[in-house]
C-alpha positions as CSV (number, residue, x, y, z in Angstrom):
1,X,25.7,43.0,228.8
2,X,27.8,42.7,231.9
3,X,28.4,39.3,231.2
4,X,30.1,39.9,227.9
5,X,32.7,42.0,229.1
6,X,33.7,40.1,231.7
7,X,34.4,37.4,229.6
8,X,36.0,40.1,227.2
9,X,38.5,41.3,230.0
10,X,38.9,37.4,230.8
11,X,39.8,36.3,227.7
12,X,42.2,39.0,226.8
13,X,43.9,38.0,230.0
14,X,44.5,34.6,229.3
15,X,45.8,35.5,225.9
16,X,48.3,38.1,227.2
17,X,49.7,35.6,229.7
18,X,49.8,33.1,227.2
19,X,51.7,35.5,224.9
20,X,53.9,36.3,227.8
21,X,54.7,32.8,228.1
22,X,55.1,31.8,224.9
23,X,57.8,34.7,224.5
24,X,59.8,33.4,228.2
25,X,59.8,30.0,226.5
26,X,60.9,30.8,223.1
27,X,63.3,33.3,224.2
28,X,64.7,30.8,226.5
29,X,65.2,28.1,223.6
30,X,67.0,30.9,221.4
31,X,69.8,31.6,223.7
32,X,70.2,27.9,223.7
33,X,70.6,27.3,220.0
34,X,72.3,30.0,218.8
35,X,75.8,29.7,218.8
36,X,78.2,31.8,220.8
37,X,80.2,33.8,218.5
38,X,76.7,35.0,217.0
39,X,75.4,36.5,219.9
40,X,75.3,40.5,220.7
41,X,77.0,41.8,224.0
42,X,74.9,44.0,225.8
43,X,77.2,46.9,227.6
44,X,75.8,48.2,230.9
């Protein structure tokens, strides 16, 4: 039984970071492609 959540907790892990990832990447690639004018200003 032990052994099965380990490998539960494990593999949620690797799946968050990968989200986590995937979301830095992608959110990179957007501000690259979308054009200037069309982007929101964010006030301080």
């Amino acid at each position: 039984m032990r052994g099965n959540v380990e490998m539960i907790v494990v593999g949620a892990l690797t799946v968050a970071f990968i989200a986590i990832f995937f979301d830095t990447v992608l959110g990179f690639f957007e501000k690259l492609m979308v054009p200037k004018g069309l982007r929101v200003r964010r006030s301080n």
